[in-house]
C-alpha positions in Angstrom: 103.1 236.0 -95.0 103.2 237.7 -98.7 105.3 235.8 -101.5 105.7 238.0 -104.4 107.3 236.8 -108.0 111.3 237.5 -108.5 111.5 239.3 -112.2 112.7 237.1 -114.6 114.9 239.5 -116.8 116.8 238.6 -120.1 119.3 241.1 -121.9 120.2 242.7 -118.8 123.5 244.9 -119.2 126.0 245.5 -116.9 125.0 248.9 -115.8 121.0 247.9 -115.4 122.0 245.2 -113.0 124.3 247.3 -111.1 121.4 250.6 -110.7 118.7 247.9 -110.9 119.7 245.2 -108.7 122.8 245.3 -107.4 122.7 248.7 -105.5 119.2 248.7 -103.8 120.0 244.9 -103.2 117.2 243.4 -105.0 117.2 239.5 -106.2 116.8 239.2 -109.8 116.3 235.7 -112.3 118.6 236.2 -115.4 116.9 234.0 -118.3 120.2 233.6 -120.1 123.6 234.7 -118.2 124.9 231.2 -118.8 123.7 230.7 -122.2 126.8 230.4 -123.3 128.2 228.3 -121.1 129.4 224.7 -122.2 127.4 223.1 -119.3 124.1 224.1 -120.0 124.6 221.6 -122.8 126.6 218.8 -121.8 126.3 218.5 -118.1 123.4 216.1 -118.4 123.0 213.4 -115.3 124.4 210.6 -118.3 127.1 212.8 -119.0 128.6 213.3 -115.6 127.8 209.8 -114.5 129.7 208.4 -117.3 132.8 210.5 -117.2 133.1 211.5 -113.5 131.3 208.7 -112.0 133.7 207.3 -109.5 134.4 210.7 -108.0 133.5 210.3 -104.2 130.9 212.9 -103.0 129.4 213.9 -99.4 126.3 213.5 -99.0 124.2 215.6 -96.2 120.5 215.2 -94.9 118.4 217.3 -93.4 119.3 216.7 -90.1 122.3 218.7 -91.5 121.1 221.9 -89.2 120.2 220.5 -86.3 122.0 221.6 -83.1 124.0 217.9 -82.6 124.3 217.5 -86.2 125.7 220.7 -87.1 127.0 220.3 -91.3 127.7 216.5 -90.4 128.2 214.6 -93.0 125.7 211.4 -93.4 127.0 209.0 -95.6 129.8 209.0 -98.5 129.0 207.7 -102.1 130.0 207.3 -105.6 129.1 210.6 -107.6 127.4 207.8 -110.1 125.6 206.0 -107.8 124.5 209.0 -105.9 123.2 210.5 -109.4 120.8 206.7 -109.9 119.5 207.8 -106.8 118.3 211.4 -107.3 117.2 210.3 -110.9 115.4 207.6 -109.6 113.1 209.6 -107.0 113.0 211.4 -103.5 115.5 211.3 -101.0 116.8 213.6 -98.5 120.4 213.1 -99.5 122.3 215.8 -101.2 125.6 217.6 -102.4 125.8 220.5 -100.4 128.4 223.3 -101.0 130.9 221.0 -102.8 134.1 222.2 -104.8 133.6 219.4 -107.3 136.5 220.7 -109.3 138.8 219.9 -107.1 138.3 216.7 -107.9 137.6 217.5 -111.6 139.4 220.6 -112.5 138.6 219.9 -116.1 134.6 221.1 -115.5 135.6 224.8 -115.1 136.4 224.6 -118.9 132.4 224.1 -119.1 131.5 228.0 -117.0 132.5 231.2 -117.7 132.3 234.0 -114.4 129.8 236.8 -115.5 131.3 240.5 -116.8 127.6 241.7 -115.4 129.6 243.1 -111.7 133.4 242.6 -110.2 134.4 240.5 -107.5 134.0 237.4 -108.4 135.6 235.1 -106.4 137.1 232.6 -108.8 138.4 229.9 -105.9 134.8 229.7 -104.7 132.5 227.6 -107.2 130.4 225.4 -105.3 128.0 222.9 -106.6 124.7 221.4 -105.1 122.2 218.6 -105.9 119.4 217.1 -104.6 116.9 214.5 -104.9 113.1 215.7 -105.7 111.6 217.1 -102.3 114.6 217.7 -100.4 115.0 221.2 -99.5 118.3 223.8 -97.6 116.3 225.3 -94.6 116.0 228.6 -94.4 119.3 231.0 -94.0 121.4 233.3 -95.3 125.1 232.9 -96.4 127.7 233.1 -93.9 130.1 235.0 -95.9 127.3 237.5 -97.6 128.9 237.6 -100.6 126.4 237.9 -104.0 125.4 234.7 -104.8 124.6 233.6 -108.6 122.7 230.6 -108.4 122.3 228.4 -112.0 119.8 225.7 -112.5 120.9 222.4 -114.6 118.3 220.4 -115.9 115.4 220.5 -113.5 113.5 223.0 -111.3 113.9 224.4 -107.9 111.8 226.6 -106.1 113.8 229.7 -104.4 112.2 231.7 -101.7 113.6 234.8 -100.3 113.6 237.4 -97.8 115.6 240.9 -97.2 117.7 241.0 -93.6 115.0 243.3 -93.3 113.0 240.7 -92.1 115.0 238.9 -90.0 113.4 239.4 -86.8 110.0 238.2 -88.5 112.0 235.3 -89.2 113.0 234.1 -85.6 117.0 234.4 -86.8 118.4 232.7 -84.5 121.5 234.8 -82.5 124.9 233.6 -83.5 124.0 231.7 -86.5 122.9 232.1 -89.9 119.4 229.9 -89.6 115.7 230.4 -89.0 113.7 227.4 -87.9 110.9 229.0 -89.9 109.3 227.1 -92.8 108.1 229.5 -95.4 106.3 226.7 -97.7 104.2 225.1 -94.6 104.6 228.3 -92.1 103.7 227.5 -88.6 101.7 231.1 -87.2 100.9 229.4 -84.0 104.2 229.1 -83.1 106.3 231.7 -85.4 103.2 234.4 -85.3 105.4 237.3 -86.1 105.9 235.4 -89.4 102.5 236.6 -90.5 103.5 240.4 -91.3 106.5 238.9 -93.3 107.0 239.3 -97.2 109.2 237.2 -99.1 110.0 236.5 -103.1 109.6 233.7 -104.7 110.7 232.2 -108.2 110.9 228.8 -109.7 114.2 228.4 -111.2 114.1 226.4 -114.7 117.3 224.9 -116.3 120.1 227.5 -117.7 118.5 230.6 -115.6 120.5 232.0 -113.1 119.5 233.6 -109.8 121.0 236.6 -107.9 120.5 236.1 -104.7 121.8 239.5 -102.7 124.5 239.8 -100.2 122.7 238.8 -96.5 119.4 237.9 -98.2 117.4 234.6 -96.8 116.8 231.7 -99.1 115.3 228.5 -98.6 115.3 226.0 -101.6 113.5 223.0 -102.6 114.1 220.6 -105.1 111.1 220.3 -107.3 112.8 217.6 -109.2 115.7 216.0 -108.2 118.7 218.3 -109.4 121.7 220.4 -109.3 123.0 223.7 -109.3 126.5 225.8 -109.6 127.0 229.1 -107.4 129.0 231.5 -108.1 130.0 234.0 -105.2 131.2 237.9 -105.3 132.1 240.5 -102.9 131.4 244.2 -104.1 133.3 245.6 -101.0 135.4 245.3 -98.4 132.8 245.8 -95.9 131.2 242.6 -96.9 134.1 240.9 -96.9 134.6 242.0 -93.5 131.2 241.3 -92.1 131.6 237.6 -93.6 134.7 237.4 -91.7 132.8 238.7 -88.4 130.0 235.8 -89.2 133.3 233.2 -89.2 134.4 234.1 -85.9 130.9 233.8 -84.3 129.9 230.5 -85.6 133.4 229.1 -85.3 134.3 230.4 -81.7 130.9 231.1 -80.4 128.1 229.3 -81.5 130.2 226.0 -82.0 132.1 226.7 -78.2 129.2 227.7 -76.6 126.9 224.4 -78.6 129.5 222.4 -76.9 129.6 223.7 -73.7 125.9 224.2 -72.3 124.4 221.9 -75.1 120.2 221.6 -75.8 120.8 224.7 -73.1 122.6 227.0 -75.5 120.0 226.2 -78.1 117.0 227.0 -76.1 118.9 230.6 -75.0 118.9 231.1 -79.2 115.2 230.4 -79.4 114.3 232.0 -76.4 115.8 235.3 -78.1 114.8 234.9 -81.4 110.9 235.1 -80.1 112.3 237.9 -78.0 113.6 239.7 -81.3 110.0 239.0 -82.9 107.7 240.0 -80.4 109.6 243.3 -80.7 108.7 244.0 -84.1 104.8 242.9 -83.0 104.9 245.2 -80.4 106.3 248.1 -82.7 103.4 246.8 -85.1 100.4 246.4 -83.3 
């Protein structure tokens, strides 16, 4: 497997990322998209703890994608307690996909949705945090919308691969996950893996990462942190497809977990090798 450096790109106009990036569907690290944003300033770990503190926030593990744990919450905690935590060291706790404003509506006085493409959908601000090691497995978003992905504070390392790839990646049928590992990668078991090339970046506080429509990312916390993404659709077709995704996981992967169990899961991996020894064979 080949990991190759995401540009970093600063003073990008709207036309450059659009015949750049956007068309040919290539990831890109803007160095100052959010500059002037309020947060990059004032959302410090003090800050939020002092004035948003009692907020109750789920947590999740990383158990979170296993087949009888499926986006279970494990535990609920106060925003400020859960913030000592993360500051204070590892743990595989974290916010995942939360509309903190909702409960805060005041903090999207602090962002400003980027002129740099249309589509932006304005409902869907999500945050995430972390504690320093924890990491989002390897997948791609279920609604394949565009994905703008800002660092606060800390680093996190982003790794990404084209759908291109996804039969080097064992993607599981019905679902948006890989079992693959791309920071410890198991070639014994995942060989088709090897022949795979991915991008990597690490993300540093205030840059922003586009992360294409149907892309792969896995994401580990370097230091315990957090993150806002941002979400647009350039078409209807992607819209669509997301909506196609929804109906799978909701009616089939979810109907089908429940009905033949450990059994269904095996059926997934069984054809997920099946998928990669294809591309083995058309390689060899």
């Amino acid at each position: 497997m080949k990991l190759v450096p995401i540009e970093k790109r600063s003073g990008l106009t709207r036309e450059e990322f659009i015949e750049n990036y956007l068309k040919p569907s290539r990831p890109v690290v803007f160095t100052d998209l959010a500059k002037d944003w309020p947060a990059v300033q004032k959302w410090t770990f003090e800050w939020l703890r002092e004035t948003h503190g009692n907020i109750d926030v789920p947590l999740v593990d990383n158990h979170m994608h296993d087949a009888d744990k499926y986006f279970q919450i494990a535990k609920t905690m106060k925003f400020g307690d859960y913030l000592k935590l993360i500051e204070a060291g590892p743990t595989d706790l974290r916010i995942f996909l939360f509309d903190i404003f909702k409960k805060a509506p005041e903090l999207a006085n602090d962002i400003r949705f980027p002129t740099i493409m249309d589509g932006f959908l304005k409902s869907y601000k999500f945050v995430f945090f972390g504690g320093q090691g924890s990491i989002t497995s390897l997948h791609y978003d279920m609604d394949c919308s565009n994905v703008f992905l800002t660092q606060f504070q800390t680093r996190k390392q982003v790794i990404l691969f084209s759908p291109e790839e996804s039969r080097r990646l064992y993607h599981h049928p019905f679902t948006v996950m890989s079992k693959v590992d791309p920071i410890n990668p198991d070639y014994e078991r995942f060989p088709a893996l090897k022949g795979a090339v991915g991008h990597e970046t690490t993300l540093l506080h205030g840059e922003t990462i586009f992360i294409p429509s149907l892309w792969w990312h896995y994401i580990r916390y370097v230091d315990g942190g957090f993150s806002l993404a941002l979400r647009a659709n350039n078409s209807i077709f992607t819209a669509v497809r997301g909506g196609m995704n929804l109906v799978r996981h909701t009616f089939v992967d979810k109907s089908m977990t429940k009905l033949l169990g450990l059994g269904w899961q095996h059926w997934k991996e069984k054809k997920a090798v099946e998928n990669a020894q294809e591309v083995l064979t058309e390689h060899a």
